[in-house]
C-alpha positions as CSV (number, residue, x, y, z in Angstrom):
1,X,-108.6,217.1,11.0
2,X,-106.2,214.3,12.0
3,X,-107.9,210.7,11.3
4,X,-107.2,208.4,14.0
5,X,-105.1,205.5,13.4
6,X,-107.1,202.3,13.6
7,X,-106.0,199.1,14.5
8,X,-108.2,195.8,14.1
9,X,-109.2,194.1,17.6
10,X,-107.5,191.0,16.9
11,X,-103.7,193.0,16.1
12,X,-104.9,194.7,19.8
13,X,-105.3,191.6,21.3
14,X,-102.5,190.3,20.0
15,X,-99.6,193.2,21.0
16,X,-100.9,193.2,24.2
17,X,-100.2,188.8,24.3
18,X,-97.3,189.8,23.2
19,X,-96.0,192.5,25.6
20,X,-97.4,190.4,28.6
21,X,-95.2,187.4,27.8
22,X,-92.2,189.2,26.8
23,X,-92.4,190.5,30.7
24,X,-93.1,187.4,32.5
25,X,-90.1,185.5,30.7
26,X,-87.9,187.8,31.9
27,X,-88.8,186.8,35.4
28,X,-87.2,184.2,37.6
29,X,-89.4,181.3,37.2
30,X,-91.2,179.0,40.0
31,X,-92.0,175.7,40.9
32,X,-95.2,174.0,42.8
33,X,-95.5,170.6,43.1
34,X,-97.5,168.1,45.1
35,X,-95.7,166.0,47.6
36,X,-96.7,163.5,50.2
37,X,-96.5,166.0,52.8
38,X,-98.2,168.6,51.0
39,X,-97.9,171.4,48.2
40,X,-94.1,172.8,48.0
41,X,-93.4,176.0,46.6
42,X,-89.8,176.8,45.6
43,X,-88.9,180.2,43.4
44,X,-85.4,181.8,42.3
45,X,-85.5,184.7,44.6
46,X,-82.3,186.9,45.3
47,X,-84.4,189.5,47.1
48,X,-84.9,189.3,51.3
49,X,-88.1,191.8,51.2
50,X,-90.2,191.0,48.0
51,X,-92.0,187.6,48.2
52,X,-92.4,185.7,45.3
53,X,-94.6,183.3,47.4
54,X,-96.9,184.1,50.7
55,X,-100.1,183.0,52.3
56,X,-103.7,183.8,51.3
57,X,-105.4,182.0,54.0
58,X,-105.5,178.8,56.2
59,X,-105.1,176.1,53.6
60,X,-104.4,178.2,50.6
61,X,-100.7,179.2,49.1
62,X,-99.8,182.2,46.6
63,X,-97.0,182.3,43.8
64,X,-96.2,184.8,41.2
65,X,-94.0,185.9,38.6
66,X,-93.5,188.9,36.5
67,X,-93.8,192.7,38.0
68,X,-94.1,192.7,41.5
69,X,-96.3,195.6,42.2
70,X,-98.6,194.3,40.1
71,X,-98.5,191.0,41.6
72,X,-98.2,192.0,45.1
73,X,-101.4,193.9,44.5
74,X,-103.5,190.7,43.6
75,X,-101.8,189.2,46.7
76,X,-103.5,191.9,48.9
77,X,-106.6,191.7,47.2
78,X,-106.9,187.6,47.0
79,X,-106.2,187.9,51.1
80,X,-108.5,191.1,51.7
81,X,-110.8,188.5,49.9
82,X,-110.3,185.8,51.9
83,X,-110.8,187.3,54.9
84,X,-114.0,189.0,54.3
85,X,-115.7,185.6,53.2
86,X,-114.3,183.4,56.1
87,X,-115.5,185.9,58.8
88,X,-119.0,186.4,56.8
89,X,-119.2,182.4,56.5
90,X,-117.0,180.3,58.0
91,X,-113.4,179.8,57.2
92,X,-113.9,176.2,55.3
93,X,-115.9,178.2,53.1
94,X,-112.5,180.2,51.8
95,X,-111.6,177.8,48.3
96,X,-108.7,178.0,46.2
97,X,-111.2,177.7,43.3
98,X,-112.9,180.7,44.4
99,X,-110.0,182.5,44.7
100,X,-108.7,181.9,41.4
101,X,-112.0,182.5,39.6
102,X,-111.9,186.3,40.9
103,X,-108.0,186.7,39.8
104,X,-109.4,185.0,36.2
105,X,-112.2,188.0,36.5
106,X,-110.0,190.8,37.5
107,X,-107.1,189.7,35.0
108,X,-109.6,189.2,32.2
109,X,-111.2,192.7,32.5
110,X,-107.5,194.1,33.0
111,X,-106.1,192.4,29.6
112,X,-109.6,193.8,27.4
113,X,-110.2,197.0,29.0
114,X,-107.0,198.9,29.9
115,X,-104.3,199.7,27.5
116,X,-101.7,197.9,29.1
117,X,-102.3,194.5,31.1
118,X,-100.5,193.2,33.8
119,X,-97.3,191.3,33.2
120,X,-97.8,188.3,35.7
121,X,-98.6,184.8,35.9
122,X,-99.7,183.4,39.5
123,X,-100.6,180.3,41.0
124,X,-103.3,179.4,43.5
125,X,-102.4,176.8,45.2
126,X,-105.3,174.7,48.0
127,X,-103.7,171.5,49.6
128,X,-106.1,168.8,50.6
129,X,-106.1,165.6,52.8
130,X,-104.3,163.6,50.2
131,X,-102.3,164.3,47.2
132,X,-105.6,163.7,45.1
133,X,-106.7,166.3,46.5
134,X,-104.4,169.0,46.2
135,X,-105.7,171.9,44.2
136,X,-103.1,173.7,41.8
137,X,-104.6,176.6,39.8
138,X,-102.8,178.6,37.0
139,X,-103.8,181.9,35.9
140,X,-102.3,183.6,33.5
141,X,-102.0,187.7,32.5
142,X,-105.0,187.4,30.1
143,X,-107.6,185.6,33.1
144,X,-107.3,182.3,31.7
145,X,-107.4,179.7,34.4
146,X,-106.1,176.0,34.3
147,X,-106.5,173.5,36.7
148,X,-102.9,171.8,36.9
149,X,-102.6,168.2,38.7
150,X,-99.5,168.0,40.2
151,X,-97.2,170.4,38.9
152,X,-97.3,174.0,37.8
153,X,-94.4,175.8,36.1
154,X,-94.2,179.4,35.3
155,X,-91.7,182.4,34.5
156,X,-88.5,182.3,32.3
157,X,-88.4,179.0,30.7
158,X,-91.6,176.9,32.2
159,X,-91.7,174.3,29.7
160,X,-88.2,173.6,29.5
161,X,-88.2,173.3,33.5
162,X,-91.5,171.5,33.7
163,X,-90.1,168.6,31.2
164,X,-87.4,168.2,33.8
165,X,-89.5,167.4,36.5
166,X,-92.6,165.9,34.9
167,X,-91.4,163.0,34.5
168,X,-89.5,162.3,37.7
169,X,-92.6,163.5,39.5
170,X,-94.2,161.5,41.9
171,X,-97.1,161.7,44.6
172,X,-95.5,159.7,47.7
173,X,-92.6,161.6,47.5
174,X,-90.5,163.4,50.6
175,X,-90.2,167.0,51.3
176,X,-86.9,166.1,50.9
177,X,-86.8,164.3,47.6
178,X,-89.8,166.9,46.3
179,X,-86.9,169.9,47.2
180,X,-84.3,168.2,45.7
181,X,-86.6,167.8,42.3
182,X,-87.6,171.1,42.4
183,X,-84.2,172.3,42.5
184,X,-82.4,171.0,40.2
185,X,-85.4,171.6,37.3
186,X,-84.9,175.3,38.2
187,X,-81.2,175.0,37.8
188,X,-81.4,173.1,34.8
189,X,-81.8,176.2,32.6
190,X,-80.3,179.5,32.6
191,X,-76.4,177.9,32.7
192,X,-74.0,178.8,30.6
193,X,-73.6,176.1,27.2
194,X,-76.8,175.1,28.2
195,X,-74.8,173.2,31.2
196,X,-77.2,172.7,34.5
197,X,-76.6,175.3,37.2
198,X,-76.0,175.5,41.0
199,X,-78.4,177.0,43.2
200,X,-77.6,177.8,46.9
201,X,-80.3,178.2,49.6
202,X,-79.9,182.2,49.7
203,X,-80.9,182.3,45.8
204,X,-84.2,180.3,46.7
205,X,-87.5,181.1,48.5
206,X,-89.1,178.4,49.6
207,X,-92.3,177.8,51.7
208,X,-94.9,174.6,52.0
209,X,-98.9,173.2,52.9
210,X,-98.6,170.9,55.2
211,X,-101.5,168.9,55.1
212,X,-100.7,167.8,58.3
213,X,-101.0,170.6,60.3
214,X,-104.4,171.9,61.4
215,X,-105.6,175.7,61.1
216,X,-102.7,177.7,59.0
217,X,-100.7,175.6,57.2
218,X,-98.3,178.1,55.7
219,X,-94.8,178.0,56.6
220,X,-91.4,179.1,55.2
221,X,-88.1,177.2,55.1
222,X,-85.2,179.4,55.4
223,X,-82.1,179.3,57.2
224,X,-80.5,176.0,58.6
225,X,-83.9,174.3,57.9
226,X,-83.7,174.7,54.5
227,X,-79.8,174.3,54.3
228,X,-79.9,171.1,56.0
229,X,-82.5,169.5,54.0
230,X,-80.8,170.8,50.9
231,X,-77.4,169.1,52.2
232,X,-79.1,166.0,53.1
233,X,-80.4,166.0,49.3
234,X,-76.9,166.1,48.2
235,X,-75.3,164.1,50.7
236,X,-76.4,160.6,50.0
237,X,-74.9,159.6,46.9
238,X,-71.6,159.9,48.5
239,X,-72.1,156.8,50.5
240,X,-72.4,154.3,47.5
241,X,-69.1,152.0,47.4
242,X,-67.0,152.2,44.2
243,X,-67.1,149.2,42.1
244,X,-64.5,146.1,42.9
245,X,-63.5,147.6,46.5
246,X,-66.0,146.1,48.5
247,X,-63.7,143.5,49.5
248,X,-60.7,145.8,50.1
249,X,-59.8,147.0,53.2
250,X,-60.5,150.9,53.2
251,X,-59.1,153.7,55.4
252,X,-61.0,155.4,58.0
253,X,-62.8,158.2,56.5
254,X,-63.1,161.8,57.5
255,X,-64.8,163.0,60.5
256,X,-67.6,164.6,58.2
257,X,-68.7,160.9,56.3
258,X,-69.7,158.0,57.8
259,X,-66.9,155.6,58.7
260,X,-66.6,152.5,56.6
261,X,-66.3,149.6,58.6
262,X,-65.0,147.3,56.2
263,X,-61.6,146.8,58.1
264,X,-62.8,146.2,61.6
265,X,-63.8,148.5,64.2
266,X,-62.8,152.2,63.6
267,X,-60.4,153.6,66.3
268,X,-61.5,156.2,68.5
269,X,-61.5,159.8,67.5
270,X,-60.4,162.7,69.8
271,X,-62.9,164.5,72.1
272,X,-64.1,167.3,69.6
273,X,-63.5,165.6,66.3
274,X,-66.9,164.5,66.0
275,X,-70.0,165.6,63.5
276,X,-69.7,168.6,61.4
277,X,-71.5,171.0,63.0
278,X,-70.8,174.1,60.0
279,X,-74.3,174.0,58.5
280,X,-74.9,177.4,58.4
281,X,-76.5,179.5,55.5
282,X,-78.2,182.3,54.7
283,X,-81.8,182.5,55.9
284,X,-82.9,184.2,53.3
285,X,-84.4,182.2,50.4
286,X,-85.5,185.0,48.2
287,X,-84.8,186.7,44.7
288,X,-86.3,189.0,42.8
């Protein structure tokens, strides 16, 4: 009779750490971050039909990375969740700390009881009155839970990405400004000679709390929404004079820029040679 090969709990515990992470950092990674206006959630996404990021209830946000089916099946549970308390109670009664305490169960008993355990990483996300208030949980494939202020990273490389942004992070910023932060910590790995990359509004998902909307505050930016606040990101540095022409009398500029005014009064323009109006994009933000 064949002896069975035995391995020590500890070398269990460990190959299964081991195989979880390996998964998850081959995912596109995510960003959520705190902003005046709310809690902002922006992903690498490629995909149109898998969500990286979606509702749980009223005030309360979901993000993932790793396998989607696994994910996606958390997702359903967390809302099935959700709506069973809030009809049995009352819908203030629905936390994102409750939430994330039953993924921290279910993930926990997933990682020490079935052979293989689930290769994601997902963020609860509750937004509050003010940015104090905000509630950013991350739980990770073995049901550990951490309470993040401000900022939560995960997927591919989430420490090199959070470094980017930690300390450029701050509470009273824009939707705007908190986009454009977001943004280019994703793209800041992942180039080629470790040289930043350039992400377009159809390789992005993106969605936000507003803490100032009452009953659901879930909504997705996609299309020209999120294309023009991209652009207006982008934009703004182009307006800064060059040093030792302020004094100079400069040409009239294109119809797209504002006209500099440091010659006089511009000439009129022809009827139809006005703003740009060729902000379109893709209104997909997703990826896989």
């Amino acid at each position: 009779m064949a002896m069975q090969f035995y391995a020590s709990p500890e070398q269990i515990m460990r190959d299964r750490s081991e195989y979880a992470r390996k998964g998850i950092a081959r995912g596109r990674s995510v960003v959520v971050l705190s902003y005046e206006g709310g809690v902002l959630f922006v992903a690498e996404n490629l995909s149109t039909a898998l969500h990286k990021v979606s509702e749980i209830y009223d005030r309360i946000g979901f993000a993932a990375v790793g396998r989607y089916p696994e994910f996606e099946n958390l997702r359903s549970a967390g809302v099935r969740l959700a709506d069973l308390h809030g009809y049995s109670y009352a819908r203030r009664d629905v936390t994102g700390r409750q939430i994330a305490n039953v993924y921290a169960r279910t993930l926990g008993a997933i990682f020490t009881e079935q052979q293989k355990p689930f290769e994601v990483e997902i963020c609860v996300a509750e937004v509050g009155a003010t940015v104090e208030d905000d509630e950013l949980y991350r739980i990770t494939y073995d049901g550990s839970v951490q309470d993040e202020p401000g900022l939560v990273t995960m997927g591919g490389q989430s420490d090199a990405i959070s470094g980017a942004i930690k300390s450029r992070l701050r509470p009273d910023q824009t939707l705007a400004e908190a986009l454009k932060l977001a943004v280019e910590g994703l793209a800041s790995v992942g180039g080629e000679n470790s040289q930043p990359r350039k992400l377009t509004a159809n390789q992005l998902e993106v969605a936000i709390l507003d803490r100032n909307r009452s009953g659901r505050t879930f909504r997705r930016l996609t299309g020209l929404a999120l294309t023009a606040i991209l652009e207006d990101t982008t934009a703004k540095p182009a307006a800064t004079p060059e040093a030792g022409l302020e004094d100079k009398p400069q040409p009239p500029a294109s119809p797209s820029t504002p006209a500099d005014n440091a010659s006089g009064p511009a000439p009129s323009t022809p009827e139809g040679s006005g703003e740009d109006s060729g902000k379109a994009a893709d209104d997909n933000g997703n990826d896989e």
